[in-house]
N, C-alpha and C positions, 0 to 999 in steps of 0.2 A: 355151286350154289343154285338151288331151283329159282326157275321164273317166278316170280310176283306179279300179276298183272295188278293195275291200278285203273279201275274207270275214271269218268270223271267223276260220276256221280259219287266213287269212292271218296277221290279229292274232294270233292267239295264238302263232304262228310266231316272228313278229317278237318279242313279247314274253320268250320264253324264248330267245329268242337274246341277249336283251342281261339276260338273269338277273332279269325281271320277274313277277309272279303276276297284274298287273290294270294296265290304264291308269290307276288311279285311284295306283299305286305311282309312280309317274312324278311327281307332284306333292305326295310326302309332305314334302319340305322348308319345304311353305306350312303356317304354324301351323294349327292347327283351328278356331281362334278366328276367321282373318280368311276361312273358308270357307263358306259358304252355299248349302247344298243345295238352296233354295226360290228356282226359275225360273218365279213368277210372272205374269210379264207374259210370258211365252215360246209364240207360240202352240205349238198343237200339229203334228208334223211332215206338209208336205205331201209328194206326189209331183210327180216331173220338170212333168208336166204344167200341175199346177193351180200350182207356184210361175210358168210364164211367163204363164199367163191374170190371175193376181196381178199383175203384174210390168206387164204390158200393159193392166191395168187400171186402173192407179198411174199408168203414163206419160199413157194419155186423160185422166185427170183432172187433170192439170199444164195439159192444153192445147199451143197451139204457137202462141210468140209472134213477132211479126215485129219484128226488132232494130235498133236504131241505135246500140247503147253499141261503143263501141273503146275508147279511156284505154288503148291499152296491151293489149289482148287482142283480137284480130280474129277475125269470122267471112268466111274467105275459102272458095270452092269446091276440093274434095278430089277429084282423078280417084280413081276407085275403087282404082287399081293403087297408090297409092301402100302405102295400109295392108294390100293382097292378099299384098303384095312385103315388107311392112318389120315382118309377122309371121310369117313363115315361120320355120322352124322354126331355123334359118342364122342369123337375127338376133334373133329373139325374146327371147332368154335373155342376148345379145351382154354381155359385162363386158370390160373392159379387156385388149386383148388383150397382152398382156404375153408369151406364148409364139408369137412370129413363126411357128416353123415350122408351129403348128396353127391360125394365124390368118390365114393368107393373104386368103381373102374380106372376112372385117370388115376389116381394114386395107388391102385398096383401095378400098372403098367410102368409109373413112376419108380417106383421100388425095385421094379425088377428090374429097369433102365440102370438103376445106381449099382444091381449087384452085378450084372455081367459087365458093369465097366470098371467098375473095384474088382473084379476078376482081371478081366484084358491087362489093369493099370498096374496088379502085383498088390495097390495099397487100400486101407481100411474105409475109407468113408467114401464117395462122389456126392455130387451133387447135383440136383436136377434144373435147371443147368443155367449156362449164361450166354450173352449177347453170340460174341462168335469165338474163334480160338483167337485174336491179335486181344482182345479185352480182357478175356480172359488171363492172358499171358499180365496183362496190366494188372488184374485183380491179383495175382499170385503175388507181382512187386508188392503191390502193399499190404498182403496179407502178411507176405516175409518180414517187411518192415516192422509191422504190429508187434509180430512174434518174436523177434530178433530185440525192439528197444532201445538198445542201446546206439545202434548204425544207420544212416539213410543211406548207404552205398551198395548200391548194387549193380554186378560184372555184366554185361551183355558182351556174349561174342561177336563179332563181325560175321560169324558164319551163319547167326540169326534171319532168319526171312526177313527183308528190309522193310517192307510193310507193317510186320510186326514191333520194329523197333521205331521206326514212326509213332505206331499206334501208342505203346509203352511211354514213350515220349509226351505226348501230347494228356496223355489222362495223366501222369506224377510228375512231369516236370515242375508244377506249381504247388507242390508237396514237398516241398525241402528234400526230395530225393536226386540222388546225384547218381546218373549214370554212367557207365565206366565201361570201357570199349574194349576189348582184348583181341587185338588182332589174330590173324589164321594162320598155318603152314601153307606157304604158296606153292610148295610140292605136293601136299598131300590133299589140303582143301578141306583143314579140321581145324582145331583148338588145341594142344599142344600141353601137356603137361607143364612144359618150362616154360609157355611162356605166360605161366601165372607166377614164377617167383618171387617175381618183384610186388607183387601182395601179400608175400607173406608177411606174417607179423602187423601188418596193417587189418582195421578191423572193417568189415563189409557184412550185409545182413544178408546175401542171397549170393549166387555163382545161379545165372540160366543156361543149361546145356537143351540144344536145338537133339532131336534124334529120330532121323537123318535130317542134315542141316541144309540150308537153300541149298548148295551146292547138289545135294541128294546121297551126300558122303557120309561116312558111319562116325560118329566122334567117339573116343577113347572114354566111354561113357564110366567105366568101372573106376577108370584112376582119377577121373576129373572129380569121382562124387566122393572117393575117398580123402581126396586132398582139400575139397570144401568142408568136410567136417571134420579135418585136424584142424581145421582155422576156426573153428567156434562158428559156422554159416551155415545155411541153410541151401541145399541142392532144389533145385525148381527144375522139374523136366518139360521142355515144351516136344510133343511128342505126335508122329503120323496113329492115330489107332490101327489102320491095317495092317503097317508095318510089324504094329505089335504083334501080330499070327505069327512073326517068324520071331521077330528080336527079344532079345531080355526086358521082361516089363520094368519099369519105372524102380518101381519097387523093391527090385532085387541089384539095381545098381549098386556095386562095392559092397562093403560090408554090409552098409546100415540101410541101405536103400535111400531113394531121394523122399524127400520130403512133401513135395507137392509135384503136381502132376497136370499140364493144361494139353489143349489141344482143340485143334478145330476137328467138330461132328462131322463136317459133311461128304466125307468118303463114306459114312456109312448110313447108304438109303437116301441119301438129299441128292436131289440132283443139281447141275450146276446153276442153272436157272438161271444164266445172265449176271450172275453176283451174288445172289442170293433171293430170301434170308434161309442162313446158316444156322449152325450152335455153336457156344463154346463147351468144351466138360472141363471139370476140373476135380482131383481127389488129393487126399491128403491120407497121413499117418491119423489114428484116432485120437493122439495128443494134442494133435491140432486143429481139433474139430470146430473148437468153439468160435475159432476165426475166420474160418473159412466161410465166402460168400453164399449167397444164393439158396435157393430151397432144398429142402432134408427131408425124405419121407422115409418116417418111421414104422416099423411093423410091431403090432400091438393085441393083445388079446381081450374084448370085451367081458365083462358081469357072469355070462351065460359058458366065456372058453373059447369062444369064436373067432378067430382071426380079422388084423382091420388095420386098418392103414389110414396116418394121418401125417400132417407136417410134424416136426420135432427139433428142438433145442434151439430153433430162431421166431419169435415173434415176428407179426407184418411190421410192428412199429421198429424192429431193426433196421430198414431196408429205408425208413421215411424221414429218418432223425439226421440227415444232413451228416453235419463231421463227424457225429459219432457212427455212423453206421456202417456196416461193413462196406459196403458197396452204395453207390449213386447209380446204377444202373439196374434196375430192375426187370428187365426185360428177361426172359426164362426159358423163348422157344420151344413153349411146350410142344406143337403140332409138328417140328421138325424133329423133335428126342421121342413121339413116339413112331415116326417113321423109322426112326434107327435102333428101336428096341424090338420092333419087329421084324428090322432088316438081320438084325442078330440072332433072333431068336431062329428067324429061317438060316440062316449060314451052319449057325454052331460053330465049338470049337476049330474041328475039323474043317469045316466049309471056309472060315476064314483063313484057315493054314494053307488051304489049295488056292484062296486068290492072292496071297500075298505072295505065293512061289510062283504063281503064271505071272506076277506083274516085275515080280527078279527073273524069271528065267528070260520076260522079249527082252528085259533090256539088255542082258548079257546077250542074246541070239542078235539084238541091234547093233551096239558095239563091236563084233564079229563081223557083223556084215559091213561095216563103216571103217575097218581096218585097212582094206586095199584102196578107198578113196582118195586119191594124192593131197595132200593137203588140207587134210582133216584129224585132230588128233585129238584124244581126251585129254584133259588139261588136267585132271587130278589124278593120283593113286590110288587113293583108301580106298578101301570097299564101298559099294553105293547098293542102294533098293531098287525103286524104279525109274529113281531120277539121275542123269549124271552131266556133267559140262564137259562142249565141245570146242575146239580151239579150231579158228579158219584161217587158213593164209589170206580168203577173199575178203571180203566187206561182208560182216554178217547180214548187215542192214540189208543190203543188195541181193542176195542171197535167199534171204525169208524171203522177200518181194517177189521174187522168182516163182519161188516153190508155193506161196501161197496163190499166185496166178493159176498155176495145178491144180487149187483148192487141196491145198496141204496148208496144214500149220503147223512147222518145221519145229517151233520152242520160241522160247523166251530171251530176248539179248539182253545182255548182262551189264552192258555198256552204260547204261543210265545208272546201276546200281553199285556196281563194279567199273569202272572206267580204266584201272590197272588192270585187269585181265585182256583190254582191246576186244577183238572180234572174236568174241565167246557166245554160244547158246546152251542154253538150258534145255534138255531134250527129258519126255518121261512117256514111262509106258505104262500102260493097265493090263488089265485083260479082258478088257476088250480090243486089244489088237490082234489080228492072226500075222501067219505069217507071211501073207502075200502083204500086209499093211506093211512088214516090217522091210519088205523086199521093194516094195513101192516107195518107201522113205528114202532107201537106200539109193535107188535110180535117180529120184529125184534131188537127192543134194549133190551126187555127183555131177550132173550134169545141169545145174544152178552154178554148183562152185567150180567147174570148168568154162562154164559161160559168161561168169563176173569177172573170173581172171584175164578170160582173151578182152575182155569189153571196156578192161583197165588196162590192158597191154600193152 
């Protein structure tokens, strides 16, 4: 954002235009009592300069660590063009473009955000977009719910990203919706055909299959979405988008394909930014258009033949009318979907295909390397992508501590979210690791997890 200088004389401009004597007039409404003049701890003011040598001196002393945590937030490689392009001045400020005739640019870039992810997703509609992918995952509950009618029951597997079921939790549980837990195969680290039988015959409005699931494990995606629509339900995909360059989209799950489709954006083009802010996407089959959340940009032909783009099939007053509206959340992330419509559009097909097979090939090249480590084993069978869970004879806890003193970040322990697994990590790769990162990982838990053992011995 460019500088603004303000004189005073500006101040004082501004001030007497809107009938004020002091800036301090502006906040006469705040009692005196809850006001406090003494900025104590406030250092004193630096110049332009000395605040980036501060600034730069804050960041050396953080360090710069080399990563292996995912769970659901990736650090993947960003062409420069993408954020040169998706802070200009054109989309920087982007809010919902609601006056077509002054919004022509956002709302192609809109449009064409919705067809390369209804490409990626296999299904007929997206939408441009929502909060992040845990809300999103919430908005599909209760889109299934709408649709469905008759059931407030819906399956969450344990192999769900636990955040996500949190988040799901906390937006329906005060919606008469009932959620339903279906445990995992503690061999494999999936969801399990059998162990939905004891629903059958029972009626439920959605089955959520994770794909790949926290674990970073492949779930039995074709039989689970076949077996949700003998039961009269609705399949919900909660879904990695990169993963999608190599895996079966959404879409083509089992016969009929799933029916709705969420996922968090920020693999592609966002970066991790501390937390965020993120997107969520979400598509759907074109029968179920009418229910689905969030904004729709249509493509249209004007008087003259011309092509044009505007919102379509939801009014703003859907989005504001409380119980009745699809969604309570209006938040749309424009400036982060069009990072990622440009981040697509630079990949392509192709491009995506080669970074989802370098972020499968370090993991399997890591795994390899982590086989002669005494005392360190993969805890699951299934096939995984770039993520997979590691079993330690030592103390995980102990362990990361180690390795992150190295300025490694080993993964994520599971032990808070999973407590039956014990001293389990969650390891993940991108491609941004080579393979000296992958050799360096290697080194460094071996000789973490032989240093925790003798130090417990």
């Amino acid at each position: 954002m460019p500088f603004i200088p303000h004189t005073e004389a500006d101040v004082l401009l501004m001030l007497q235009a809107i009938g004020a004597s002091s800036i301090e007039d502006l906040f006469e409404e705040i009692p005196a009592g809850l006001k406090d003049a003494r900025l104590d701890r406030v250092p004193p003011g630096l110049t332009e300069m000395e605040v980036l040598r501060l600034m730069q001196e804050r960041a050396e002393a953080d360090g710069r660590y080399l990563s292996f945590i995912g769970a659901g937030a990736y650090e993947h490689h960003i062409p420069a063009a993408v954020w040169q392009l998706a802070t200009r001045g054109e989309f920087y400020s982007s809010y919902t473009p609601y006056q077509a005739e002054a919004s022509q640019g956002t709302l192609q870039v809109l449009y064409e955000y919705q067809t390369m992810m209804s490409s990626l997703t296999g299904l007929d509609v997206t939408n441009a977009s929502l909060y992040d992918g845990a809300s999103a995952l919430a908005e599909a509950v209760l889109m299934a719910v709408r649709l469905h009618k008759s059931s407030h029951r819906v399956l969450l597997p344990a192999t769900l990203h636990p955040v996500y079921r949190d988040v799901v939790r906390s937006i329906v549980s005060n919606q008469e919706i009932e959620l339903v837990t279906v445990p995992y195969c503690t061999e494999k680290g999936t969801t399990l055909p059998e162990a939905l039988s004891r629903f059958e015959g029972q009626e439920f409005a959605a089955l959520v299959v994770p794909q790949p699931n926290f674990f970073g494990a492949l779930e039995p995606v074709h039989a689970l979405t076949d077996w949700t629509h003998q039961q009269g339900a609705l399949m919900i995909a909660s879904v990695n988008p990169v993963a999608l360059g190599l895996l079966a989209p959404p879409g083509r799950w089992g016969a009929r394909g799933a029916d709705i489709a969420v996922g968090e954006g920020q693999p592609l083009g966002v970066p991790l930014a501390a937390g965020g802010p993120y997107f969520g996407f979400m598509a759907c089959k074109q029968a179920h258009v009418r229910q689905m959340p969030g904004r729709i940009v249509g493509r249209t032909s004007d008087v003259d033949g011309k092509p044009g783009f505007t919102l379509t099939l939801q009014a703003r007053e859907q989005h504001i009318r409380r119980s009745k509206a699809t969604s309570n959340i209006c938040t749309n992330q424009g400036l982060a979907v069009t990072a990622a419509t440009i981040h697509l559009a630079l990949l392509g097909p192709n491009g995506l295909k080669r970074v989802a097979h370098v972020c499968h090939n370090n993991l399997l090249a890591l795994l390899e390397r982590l086989k002669g480590v005494p005392g360190v084993a993969r805890r699951f069978a299934a096939p995984v992508f770039h993520e997979a869970v590691l079993s330690l004879s030592a103390c995980s806890t102990h362990v990361l501590e180690r390795m992150r003193e190295q300025r490694l970040l080993a993964g994520i322990e599971l032990r808070e979210f999973y407590p039956e697994l014990g001293d389990a990590v969650l390891v993940c790769t991108t491609e941004t690791k080579t393979q000296a990162d992958l050799d360096r990982y290697a080194r460094s838990l071996a000789a973490a997890h032989s240093a925790q053992l003798d130090a417990a011995g």
